[in-house]
N, C-alpha and C positions, 0 to 999 in steps of 0.2 A: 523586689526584695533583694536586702543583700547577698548576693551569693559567696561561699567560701570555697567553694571546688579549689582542688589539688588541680595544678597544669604537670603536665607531663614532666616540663623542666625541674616542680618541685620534689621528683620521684626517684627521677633517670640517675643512672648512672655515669661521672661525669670523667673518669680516666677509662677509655678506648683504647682497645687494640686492633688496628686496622691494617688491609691489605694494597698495597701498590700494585698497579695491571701485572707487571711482571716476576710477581712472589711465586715462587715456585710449589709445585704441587707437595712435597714432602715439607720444605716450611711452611706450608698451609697448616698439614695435618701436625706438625712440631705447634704452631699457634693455637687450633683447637685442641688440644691435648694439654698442653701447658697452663690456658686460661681457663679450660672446663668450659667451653662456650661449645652453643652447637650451632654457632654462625659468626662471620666476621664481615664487616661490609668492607668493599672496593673502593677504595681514592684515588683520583686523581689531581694535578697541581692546585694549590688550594684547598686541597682535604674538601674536593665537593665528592660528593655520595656518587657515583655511576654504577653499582652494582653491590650483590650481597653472596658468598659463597658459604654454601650449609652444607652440613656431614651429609644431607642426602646429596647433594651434587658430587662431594668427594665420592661417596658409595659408590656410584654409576660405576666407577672403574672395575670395582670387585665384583659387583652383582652382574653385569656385563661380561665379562671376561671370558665366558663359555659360549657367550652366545654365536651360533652359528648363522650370520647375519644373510649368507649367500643363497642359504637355503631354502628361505621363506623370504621373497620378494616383497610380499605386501608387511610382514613383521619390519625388514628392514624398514618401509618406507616411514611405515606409525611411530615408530622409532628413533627415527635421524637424529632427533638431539638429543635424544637421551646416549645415543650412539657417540656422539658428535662430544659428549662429554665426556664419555668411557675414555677415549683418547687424548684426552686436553692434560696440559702438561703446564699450564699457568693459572692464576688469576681471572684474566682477562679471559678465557676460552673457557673457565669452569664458570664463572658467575652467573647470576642470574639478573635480568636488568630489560629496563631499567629497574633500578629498587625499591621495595617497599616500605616509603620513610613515613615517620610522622614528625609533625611541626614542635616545636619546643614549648608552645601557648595551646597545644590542644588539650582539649580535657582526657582525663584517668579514660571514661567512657568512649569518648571517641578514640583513641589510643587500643581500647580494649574490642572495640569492633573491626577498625582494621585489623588487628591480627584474628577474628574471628576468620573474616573473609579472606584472609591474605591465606588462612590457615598457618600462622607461624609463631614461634614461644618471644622471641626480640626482635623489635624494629630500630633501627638507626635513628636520632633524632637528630633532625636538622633544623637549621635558622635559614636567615635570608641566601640564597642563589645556593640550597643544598648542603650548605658549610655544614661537614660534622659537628656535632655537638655533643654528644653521647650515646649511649643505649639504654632502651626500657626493655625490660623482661615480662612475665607475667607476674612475677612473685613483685616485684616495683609495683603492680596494679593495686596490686591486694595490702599493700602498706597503708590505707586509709581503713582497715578494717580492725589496725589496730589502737584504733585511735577510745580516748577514755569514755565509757558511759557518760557519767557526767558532762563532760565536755558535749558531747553530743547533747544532751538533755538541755543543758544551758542555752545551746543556739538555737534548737528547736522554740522552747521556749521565747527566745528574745527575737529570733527575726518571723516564725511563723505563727505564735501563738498570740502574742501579743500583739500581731499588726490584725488578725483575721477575726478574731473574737476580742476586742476591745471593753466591752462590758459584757462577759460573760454573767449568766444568771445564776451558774454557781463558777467559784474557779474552775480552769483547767489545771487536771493534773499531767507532768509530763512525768512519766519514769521511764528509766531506759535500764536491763538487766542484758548483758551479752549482747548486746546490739540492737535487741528488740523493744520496740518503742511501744510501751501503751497511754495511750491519752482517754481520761476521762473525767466526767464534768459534764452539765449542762450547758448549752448554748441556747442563742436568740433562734437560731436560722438554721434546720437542718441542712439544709441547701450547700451549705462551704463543708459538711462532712468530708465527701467525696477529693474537694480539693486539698482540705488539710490533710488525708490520707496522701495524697499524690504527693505535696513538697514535702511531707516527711520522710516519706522513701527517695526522695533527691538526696538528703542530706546524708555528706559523707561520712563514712561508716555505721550505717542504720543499716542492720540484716532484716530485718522484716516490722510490721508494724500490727499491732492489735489495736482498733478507734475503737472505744467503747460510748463516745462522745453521746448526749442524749437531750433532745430538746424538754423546751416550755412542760412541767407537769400538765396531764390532763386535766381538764375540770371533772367534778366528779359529778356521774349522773344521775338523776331522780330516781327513788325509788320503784321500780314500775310497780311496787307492788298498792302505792297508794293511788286513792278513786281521783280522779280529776274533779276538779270544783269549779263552779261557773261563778265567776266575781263579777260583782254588781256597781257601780260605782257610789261612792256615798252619796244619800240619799234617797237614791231610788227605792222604789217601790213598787207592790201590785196593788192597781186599783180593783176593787171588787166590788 
């Protein structure tokens, strides 16, 4: 089936503000403060991606700053880089790296899982050999959710409903209110229920789905209340 998925690239934001190795630690924090960002990724020649430095990495220096490292031999040791960034005084000694980038053709989803895992709000997107490209946020994710009912209803309709149930035995209805998708109608085949559930909730911007979908009417059964009859074929008889 056709797919319409959103790529990252069509989400990202495409004007960056980025760090060279040698940006010093107060124009760090003048960069995040000025752009409202709580991360700025690392460049180097070529504008490829080597690093990302985030307000927790600046932190380090303040939340550290008491610490009495000499005291507690095994805290220093657990510690070292978190240590090791209390004192960093560039770029290149605060970041973190390699970086957590994602590709410019990856899907919203796979975009939205790496930052699940990475635990992080923006990743860098790069193209071919790490070349910046932009940044995607979380709230960039969520830009397909603004997308219109209808518009939704229409492609559900034309790329899944129309290819899975071809002669439905009654129409399928699609309606879509706030994102939620209910389809119902008879079908041939209970059996694709389950999978029209499943590409529905694919299609971008669908919050949840109600199938109401219901096969073939039963046939209706005999009345148990009448006597059964024993049929004779024509002509037979009892000889006596």
């Amino acid at each position: 089936m056709h797919s319409t998925q959103h790529l990252v690239g069509d989400v990202m934001t495409g004007r960056v503000v980025a760090l060279r190795r040698d940006a010093t630690f107060k124009d760090i924090v003048k960069a995040v403060r000025q752009w409202k960002v709580s991360a700025l990724p690392v460049v180097e020649q070529g504008n490829r991606v080597v690093g990302v430095v985030s307000e927790a990495d600046l932190l380090r220096k303040e939340e550290l700053r008491d610490v009495d490292v000499h005291a507690d031999r095994r805290t220093r040791l657990e510690r070292m880089s978190e240590l090791a960034k209390a004192d960093a005084v560039t770029a290149e000694e605060l970041m973190t790296a390699p970086a957590v980038t994602v590709r410019v053709d990856a899907t919203l989803a796979q975009a939205a899982r790496i930052m699940a895992i990475a635990k992080v709000k923006r990743l860098p997107v790069v193209g071919d050999e790490d070349v910046l490209l932009g940044i995607v946020s979380r709230s960039d994710l969520l830009k397909v959710f603004e997308r219109d009912d209808e518009d939704i209803a229409e492609e559900i309709r034309r790329e899944i409903v129309d290819r899975l149930f071809p002669a439905p035995l009654e129409p399928v209805q699609v309606e879509v209110q706030d994102g939620v998708v209910k389809l119902s109608g008879r079908i041939r085949d209970t059996t694709l229920v389950p999978v029209a559930t499943r590409l529905v909730r694919g299609v971008e911007g669908v919050v949840d789905v109600d199938c109401a979908l219901m096969g073939p009417p039963r046939r209706p059964e005999l009345d148990p209340d009448l006597a059964e009859t024993t049929r004779r074929p024509w002509g037979a008889g009892t000889i006596t």
